[in-house]
C-alpha positions in Angstrom: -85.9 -7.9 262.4 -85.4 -7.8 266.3 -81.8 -6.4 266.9 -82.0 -8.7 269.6 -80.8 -11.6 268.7 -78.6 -9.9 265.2 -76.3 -8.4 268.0 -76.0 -11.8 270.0 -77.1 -9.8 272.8 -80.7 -9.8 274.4 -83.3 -11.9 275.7 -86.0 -12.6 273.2 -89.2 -12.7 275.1 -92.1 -14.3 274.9 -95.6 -12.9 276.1 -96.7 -15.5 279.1 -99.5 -12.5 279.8 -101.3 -13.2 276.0 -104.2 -15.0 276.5 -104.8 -18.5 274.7 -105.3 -17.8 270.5 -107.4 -20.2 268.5 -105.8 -21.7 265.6 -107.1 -20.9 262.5 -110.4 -22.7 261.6 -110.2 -26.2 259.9 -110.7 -25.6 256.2 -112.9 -28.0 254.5 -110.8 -31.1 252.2 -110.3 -29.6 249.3 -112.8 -30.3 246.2 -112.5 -32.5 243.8 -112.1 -29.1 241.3 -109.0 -27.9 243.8 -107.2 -31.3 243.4 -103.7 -30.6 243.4 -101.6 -29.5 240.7 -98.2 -31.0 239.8 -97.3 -27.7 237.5 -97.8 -25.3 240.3 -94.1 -24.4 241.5 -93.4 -23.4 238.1 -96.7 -21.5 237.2 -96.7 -19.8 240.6 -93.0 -18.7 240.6 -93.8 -17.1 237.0 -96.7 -14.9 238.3 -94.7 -13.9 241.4 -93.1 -10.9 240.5 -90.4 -8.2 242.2 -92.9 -5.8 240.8 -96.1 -6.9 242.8 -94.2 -7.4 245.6 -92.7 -3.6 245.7 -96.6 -2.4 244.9 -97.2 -3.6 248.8 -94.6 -2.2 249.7 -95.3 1.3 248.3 -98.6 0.8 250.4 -96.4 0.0 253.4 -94.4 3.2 252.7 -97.4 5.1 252.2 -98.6 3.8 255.3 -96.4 4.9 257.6 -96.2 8.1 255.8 -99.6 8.8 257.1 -99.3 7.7 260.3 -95.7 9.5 262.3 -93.2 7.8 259.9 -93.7 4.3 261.4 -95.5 1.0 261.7 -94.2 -0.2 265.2 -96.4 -1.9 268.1 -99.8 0.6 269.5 -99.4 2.7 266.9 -101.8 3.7 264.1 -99.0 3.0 261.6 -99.4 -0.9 262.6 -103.2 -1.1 262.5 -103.1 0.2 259.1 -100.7 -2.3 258.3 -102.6 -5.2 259.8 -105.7 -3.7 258.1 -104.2 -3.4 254.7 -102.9 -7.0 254.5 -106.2 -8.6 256.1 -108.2 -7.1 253.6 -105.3 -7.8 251.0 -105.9 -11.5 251.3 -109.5 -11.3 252.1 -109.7 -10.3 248.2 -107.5 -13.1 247.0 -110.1 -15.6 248.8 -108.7 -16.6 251.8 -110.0 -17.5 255.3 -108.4 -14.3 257.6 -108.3 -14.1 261.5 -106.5 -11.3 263.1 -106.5 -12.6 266.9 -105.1 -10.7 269.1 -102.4 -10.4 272.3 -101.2 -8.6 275.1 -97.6 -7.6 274.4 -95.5 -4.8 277.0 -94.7 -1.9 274.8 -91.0 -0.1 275.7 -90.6 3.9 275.3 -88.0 6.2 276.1 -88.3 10.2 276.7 -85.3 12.1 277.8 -81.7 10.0 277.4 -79.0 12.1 278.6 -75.4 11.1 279.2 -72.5 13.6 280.5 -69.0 12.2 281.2 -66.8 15.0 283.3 -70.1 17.6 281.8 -69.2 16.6 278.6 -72.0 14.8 276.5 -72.2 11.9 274.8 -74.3 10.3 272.8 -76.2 6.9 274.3 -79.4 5.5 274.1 -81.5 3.4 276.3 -81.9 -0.7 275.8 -85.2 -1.8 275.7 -87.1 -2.1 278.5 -83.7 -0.8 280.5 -85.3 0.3 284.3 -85.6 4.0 284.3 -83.2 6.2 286.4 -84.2 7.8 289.5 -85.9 11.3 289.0 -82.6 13.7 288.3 -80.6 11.0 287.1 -77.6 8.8 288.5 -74.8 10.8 288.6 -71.6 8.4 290.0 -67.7 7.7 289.0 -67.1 5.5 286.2 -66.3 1.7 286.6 -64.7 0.5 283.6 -64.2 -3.3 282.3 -62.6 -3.5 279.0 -64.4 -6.9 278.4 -67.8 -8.7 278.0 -68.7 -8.3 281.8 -71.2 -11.5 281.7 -71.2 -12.5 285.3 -70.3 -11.7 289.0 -66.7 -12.9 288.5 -65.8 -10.5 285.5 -66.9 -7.8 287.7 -65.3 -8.5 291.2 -63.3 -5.2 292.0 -65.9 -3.1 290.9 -66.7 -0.7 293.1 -70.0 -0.4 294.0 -72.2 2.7 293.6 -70.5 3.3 290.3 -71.5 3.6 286.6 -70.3 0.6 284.5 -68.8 0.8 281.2 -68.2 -2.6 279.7 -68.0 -4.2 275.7 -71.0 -5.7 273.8 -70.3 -9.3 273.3 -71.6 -12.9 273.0 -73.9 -13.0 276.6 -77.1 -11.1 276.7 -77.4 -7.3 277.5 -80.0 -8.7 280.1 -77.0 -10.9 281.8 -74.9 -7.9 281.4 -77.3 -5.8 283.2 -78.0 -7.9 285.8 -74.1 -9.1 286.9 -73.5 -4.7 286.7 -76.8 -4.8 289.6 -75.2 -8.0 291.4 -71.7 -5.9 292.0 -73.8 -3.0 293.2 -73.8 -0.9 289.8 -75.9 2.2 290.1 -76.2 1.4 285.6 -75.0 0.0 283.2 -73.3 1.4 279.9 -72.5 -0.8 276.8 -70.3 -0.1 274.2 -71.1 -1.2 270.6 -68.6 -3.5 268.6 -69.2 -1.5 265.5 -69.3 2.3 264.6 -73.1 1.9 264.7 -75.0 2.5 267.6 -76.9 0.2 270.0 -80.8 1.9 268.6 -83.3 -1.5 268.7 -80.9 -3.4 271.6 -83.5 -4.8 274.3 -82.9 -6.3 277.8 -85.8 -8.3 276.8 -89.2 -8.2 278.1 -88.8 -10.5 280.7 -85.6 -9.3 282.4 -85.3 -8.8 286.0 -82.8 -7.8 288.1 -81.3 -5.0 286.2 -79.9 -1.6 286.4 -80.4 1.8 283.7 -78.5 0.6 280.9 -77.7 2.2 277.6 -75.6 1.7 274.4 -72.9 3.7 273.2 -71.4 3.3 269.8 -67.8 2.0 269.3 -66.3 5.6 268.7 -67.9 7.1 271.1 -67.7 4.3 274.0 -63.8 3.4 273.2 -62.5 6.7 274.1 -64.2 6.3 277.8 -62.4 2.6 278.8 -59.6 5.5 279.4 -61.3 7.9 281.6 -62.1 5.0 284.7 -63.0 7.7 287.8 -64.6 10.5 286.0 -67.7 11.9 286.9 -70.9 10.8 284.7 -74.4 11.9 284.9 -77.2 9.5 283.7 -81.0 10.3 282.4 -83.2 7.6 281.3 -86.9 8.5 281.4 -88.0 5.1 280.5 -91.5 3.2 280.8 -93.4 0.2 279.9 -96.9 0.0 279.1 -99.2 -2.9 278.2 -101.5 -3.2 275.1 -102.9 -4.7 272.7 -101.7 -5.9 269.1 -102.9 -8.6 266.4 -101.5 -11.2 264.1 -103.3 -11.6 260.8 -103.8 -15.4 259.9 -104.7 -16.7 256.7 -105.3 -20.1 255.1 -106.7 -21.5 252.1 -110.0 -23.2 251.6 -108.2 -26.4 250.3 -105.5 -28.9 251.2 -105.3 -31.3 253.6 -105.8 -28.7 256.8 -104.1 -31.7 259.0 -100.5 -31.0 256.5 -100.2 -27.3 256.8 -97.7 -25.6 254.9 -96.9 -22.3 257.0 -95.1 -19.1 256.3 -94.8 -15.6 257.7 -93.0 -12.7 258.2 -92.8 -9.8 261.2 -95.2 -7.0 259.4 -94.0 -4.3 262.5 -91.0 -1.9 262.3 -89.1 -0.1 265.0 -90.9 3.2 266.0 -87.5 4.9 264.4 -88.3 4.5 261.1 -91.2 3.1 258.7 -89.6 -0.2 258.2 -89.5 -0.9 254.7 -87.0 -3.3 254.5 -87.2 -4.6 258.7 -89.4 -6.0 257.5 -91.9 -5.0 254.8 -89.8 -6.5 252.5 -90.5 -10.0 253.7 -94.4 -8.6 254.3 -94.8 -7.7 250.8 -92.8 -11.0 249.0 -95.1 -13.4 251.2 -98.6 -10.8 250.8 -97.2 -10.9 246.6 -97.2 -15.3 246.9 -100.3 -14.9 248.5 -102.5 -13.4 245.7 -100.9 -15.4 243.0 -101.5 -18.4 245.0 -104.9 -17.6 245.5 -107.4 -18.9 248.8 -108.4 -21.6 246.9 -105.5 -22.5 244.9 -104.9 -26.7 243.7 -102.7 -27.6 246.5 -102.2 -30.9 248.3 -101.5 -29.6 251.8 -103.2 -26.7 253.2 -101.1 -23.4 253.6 -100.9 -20.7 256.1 -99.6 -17.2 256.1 -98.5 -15.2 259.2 -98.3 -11.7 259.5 -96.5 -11.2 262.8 -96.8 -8.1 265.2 -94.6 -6.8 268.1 -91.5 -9.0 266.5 -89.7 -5.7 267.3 -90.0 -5.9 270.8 -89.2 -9.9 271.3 -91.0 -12.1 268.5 -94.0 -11.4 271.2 -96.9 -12.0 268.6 -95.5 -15.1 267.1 -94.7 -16.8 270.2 -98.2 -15.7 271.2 -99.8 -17.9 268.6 -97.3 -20.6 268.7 -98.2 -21.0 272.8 -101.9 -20.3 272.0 -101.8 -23.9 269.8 -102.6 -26.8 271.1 -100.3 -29.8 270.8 -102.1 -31.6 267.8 -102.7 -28.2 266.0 -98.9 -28.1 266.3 -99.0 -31.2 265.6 -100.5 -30.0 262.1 -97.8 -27.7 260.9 -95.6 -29.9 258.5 -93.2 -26.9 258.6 -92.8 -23.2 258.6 -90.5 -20.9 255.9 -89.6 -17.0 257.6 -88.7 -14.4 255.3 -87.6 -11.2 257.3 -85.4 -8.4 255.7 -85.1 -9.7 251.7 -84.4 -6.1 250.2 -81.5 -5.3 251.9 -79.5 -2.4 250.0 -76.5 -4.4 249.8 -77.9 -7.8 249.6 -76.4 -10.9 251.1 -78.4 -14.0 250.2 -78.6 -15.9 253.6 -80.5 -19.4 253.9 -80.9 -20.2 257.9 -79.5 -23.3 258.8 -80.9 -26.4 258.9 -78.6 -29.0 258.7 -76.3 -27.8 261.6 -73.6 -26.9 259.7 -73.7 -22.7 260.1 -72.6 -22.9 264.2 -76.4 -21.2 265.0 -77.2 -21.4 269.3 -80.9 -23.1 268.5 -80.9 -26.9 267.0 -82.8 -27.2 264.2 -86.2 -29.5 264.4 -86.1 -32.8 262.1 -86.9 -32.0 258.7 -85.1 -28.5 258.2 -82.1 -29.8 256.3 -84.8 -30.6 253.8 -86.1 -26.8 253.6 -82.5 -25.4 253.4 -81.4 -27.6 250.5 -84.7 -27.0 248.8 -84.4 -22.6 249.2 -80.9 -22.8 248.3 -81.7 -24.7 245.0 -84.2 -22.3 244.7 -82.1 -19.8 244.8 -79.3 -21.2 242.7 -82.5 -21.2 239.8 -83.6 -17.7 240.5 -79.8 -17.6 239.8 -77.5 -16.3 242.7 -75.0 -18.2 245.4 -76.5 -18.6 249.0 -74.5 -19.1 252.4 -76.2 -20.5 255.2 -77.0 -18.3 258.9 -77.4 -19.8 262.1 -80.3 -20.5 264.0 -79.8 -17.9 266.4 -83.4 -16.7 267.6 -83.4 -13.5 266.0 -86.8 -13.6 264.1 -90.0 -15.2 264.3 -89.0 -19.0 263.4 -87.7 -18.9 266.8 -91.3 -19.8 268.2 -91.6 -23.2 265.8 -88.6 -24.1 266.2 -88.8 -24.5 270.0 -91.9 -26.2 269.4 -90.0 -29.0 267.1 -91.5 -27.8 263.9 -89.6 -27.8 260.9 -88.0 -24.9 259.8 -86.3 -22.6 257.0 -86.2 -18.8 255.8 -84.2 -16.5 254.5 -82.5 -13.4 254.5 -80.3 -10.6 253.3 -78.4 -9.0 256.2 -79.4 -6.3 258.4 -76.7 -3.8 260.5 -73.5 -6.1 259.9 -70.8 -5.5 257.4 -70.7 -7.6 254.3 -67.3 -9.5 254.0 -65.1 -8.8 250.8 -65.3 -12.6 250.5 -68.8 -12.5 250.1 -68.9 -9.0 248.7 -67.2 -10.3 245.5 -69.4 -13.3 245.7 -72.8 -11.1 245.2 -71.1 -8.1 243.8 -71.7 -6.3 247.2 -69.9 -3.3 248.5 -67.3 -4.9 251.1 -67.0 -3.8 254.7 -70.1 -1.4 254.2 -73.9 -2.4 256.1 -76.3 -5.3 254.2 -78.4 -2.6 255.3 -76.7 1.1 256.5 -79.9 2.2 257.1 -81.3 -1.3 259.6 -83.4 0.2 262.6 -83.3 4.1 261.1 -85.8 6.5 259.7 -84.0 6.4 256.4 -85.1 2.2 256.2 -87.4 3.7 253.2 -88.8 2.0 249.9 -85.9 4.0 248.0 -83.9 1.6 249.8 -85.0 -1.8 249.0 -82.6 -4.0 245.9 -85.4 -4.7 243.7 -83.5 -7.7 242.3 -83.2 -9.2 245.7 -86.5 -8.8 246.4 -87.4 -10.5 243.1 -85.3 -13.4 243.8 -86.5 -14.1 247.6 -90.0 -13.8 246.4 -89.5 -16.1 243.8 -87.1 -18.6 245.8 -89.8 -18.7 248.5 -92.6 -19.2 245.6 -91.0 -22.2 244.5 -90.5 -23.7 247.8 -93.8 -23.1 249.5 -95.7 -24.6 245.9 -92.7 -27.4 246.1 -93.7 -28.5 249.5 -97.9 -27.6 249.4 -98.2 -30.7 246.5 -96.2 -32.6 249.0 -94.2 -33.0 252.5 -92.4 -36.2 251.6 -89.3 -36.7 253.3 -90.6 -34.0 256.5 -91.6 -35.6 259.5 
């Protein structure tokens, strides 16, 4: 899952460079052999299993393994990935494209902080400008506050370093008032013991200064030491490349009612990203095979296997932009499963019916798929609570583009309340997941019971609404 949007904090970008993707071929109608099956929910969520699903990802882990201990964007970790899954489905009978996009990949060398020579610990926000050669080396400005725009900021001297709090506006806005009020960078402090590893600026931010993130223990002491000399490296650049999607369909169902779902099969280059997010990889890749590429459905059905999520949902919204309106047109709705293993599982539903205070509206027709995943989830026998629509994963894309939408989730970097901690039997005030964004996001990790459950849940629902969209627009 893109930190992005979890910390309520940076632009999610899209990827206006990526050329125009086809949409997957029009399958033929289904023959009269395929015609659907009203006992497929129930036989399908029976042969998904928690087990299958953890096979992928031991592949995943294995994967990554191999390849530097990741899977993120131009590395060999994610071809492997993308190669593993294609052929994974290939198998199972399906029609497979893996189209391609340009997406802007974000690295950081050297990121060195000293406040009055001592160090301190910060790293670089994605896509954060680079400092000069030597560094920036200036007082410190501090604002014990959100810092947002031009007003928050009057007073602050310019040519400084500016320390300021995470909070509900975009790093990218931060950034950018810090450059308006003549901020030689820009230092944010985290509201939460962890640090900022995975924050972005976004890939289309402008306008903005060297910015890093602090962590909460490390940034509050500085909001006390306004004046002192800091010194600031970050040896930053942005390249462009080239990344794919895999796309698969059945050969049957109506291919003008397509019943979509996908999941972000990238990680962060910190770790090999078993949970964020081969967790939701391996549920959807385990529904796949038991559903089969020619399996008796009513409504055609897509999987999407989404790269550079990591770096701004780049290779969703890439295919989303590539459609053309009546292929959109096409897509009754889309289900997102992203992070569904977390150690200290929350079961999350993303809102649908407006009722969870999210920043995106949901399209007509999502109240439909939340009720229907949280019943699901109430049979695979466990309480859900609903999240906001708040761009942070790859439904973002279709829900722009007024498709329906649903997913779910169990909780990435934030703590889980004792409320809800006694509610799923959690561990309160401790990470969904401790180790979100980190190289220890490994498959010894993952709750195998949640996993089970969201594989199953989403079983039930994709089979539910395959024999039929009534009541969707």
């Amino acid at each position: 899952m893109a930190i992005a949007a979890l910390l309520g904090t940076a632009v999610l970008a899209g990827c206006s460079s990526a050329p125009a993707l086809a949409p997957a071929p029009a399958p033929a109608p289904a023959p009269p052999s395929a015609s659907a099956d009203p006992g497929l929910p129930g036989r399908l969520v029976t042969g998904v299993t928690g087990d299958g699903a953890f096979g992928h990802l031991q592949e995943l882990q294995r994967i990554a393994d191999a390849h530097g201990g990741n899977r993120a964007l131009g590395n060999p970790g994610y071809d492997a990935s993308v190669d593993y899954v294609a052929n994974t489905l290939r198998a199972a009978g399906y029609q497979v494209q893996t189209p391609e996009f340009t997406a802007r990949r974000f690295t950081a060398g050297e990121q060195r902080l000293t406040v009055d020579g001592a160090p301190v610990e910060a790293v670089a926000l994605g896509y954060s400008p680079a400092t000069p050669a030597g560094g920036v080396t200036a007082p410190l400005a501090v604002v014990d506050g959100e810092a947002c725009d031009a007003a928050a900021l009057a007073g602050v001297p310019a040519g400084s370093v500016l320390l300021v709090r995470r909070g509900t506006c975009t790093f990218a806005q931060k950034s950018a008032a810090a450059a308006a009020a003549g901020a030689l960078a820009l230092l944010v402090v985290n509201n939460e013991d962890g640090s900022l590893t995975g924050g972005t600026l976004g890939d289309a931010a402008s306008g903005t200064v060297p910015t890093a993130g602090l962590s909460r223990s490390v940034g509050d002491p500085l909001f006390a030491r306004a004046g002192a000399p800091v010194s600031l490296v970050l040896a930053t650049q942005v390249q462009e490349t080239r990344s794919r999607n895999v796309i698969a369909q059945t050969s049957t169902g109506n291919p003008d009612n397509v019943v979509f779902a996908g999941a972000h099969l990238d990680s962060v280059p910190e770790g090999p990203g078993i949970n964020d997010n081969g967790s939701g990889t391996a549920a959807l890749l385990e529904i796949a095979v038991r559903l089969g590429g020619a399996a008796p459905v009513a409504n055609a059905v897509r999987f999407g296997f989404w790269g550079a999520e990591e770096e701004g949902l780049i290779g969703s919204e890439a295919y989303v932009q590539g459609l053309g309106e009546a292929d959109r047109d096409r897509i009754a709705l889309y289900l997102n499963l992203d992070m569904v293993g977390s150690p200290n599982s929350g079961y999350y539903v993303l809102d649908g019916d407006g009722s969870d205070g999210g920043s995106r509206p949901a399209p007509e027709g999502s109240a439909a798929i939340e009720k229907a995943l949280v019943d699901a989830l109430g049979a695979a026998g466990v309480q859900s609570r609903g999240t906001g629509l708040d761009g942070n994963s790859d439904y973002d894309p279709f829900t722009r583009a007024g498709i329906a939408t649903g997913g779910l989730f169990t909780g990435a970097g934030e703590p889980m309340s004792p409320e809800l901690a006694q509610l799923w039997g959690g561990d309160p005030n401790v990470p969904h997941d401790p180790c979100y964004h980190q190289a220890c996001d490994r498959i010894d990790t993952i709750d195998r019971v949640a996993l089970d459950r969201n594989a199953d849940a989403t079983a039930a629902v994709l089979a539910r609404f395959a024999l039929s969209t009534d009541g969707l627009p």
